[in-house]
N, C-alpha and C positions, 0 to 999 in steps of 0.2 A: 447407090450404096457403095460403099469401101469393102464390100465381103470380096475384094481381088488381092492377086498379087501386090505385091511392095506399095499399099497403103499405109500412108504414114498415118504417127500417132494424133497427129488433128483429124484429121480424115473418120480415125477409129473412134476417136471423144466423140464426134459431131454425130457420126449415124448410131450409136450407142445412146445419144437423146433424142436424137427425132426416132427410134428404135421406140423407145421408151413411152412418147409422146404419141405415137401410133395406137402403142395398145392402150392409151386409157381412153384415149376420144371415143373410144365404142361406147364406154360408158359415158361420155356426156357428161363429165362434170368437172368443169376448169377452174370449179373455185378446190377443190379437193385438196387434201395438204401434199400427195402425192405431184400433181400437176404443179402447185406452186411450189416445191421443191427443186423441181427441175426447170424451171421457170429461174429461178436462183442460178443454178447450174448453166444454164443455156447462156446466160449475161455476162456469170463469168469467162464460159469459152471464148466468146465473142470476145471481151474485152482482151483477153490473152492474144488471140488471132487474128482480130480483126480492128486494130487501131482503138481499142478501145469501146467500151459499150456505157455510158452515163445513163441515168433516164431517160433523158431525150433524145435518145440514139433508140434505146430500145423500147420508149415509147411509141414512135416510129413503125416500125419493125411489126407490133403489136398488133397498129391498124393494117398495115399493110396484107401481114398473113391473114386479117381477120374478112379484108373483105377485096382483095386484088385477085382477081383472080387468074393472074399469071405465077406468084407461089403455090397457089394450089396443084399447076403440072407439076413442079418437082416435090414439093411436099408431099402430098398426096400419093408420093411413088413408096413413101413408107407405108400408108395404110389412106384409105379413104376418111377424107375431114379431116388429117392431119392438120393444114396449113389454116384452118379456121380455128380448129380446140387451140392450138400456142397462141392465134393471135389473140380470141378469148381469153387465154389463161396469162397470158402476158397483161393487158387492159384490168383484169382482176389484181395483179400482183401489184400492180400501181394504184389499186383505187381508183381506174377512169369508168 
């Protein structure tokens, strides 16, 4: 998490929605307008910071967090099931 010193403002975007994405997974529900919201949000950071994000970049990404279970150590550092609800709520957000 960015809650340090001279964290820049990507830093600060990026854990403000995995922040976000933390507390809804408890409720379990990644089709919710809340979670695809930020699901919106998370695509666009990416695309700003990270070369870009199309569908098939964050379609990707989707499966990845949904069943890899090497983003779940860092995901999962925002709250438990983290890195499973985005890659659900991503895979929702696309219709897969």
């Amino acid at each position: 998490m960015s809650n340090y010193v001279l964290a820049n403002p990507e830093q600060e975007e990026e854990d403000r929605l995995l922040q976000a994405f933390a507390a809804l997974a408890a409720a379990d529900d990644p089709g919710c307008a809340e979670a695809q919201a930020l699901v919106e949000q998370w695509q666009a950071h990416m695309a700003r910071h990270h070369n870009g994000c199309d569908r098939e970049k964050l379609l990707r990404m989707g499966r990845l967090y949904a069943a890899d279970d090497r983003f779940a150590e860092s995901l999962d550092s925002y709250g438990d099931g983290t890195a499973h609800y985005m890659g659900e709520a991503i895979l929702i957000y696309l219709g897969e």
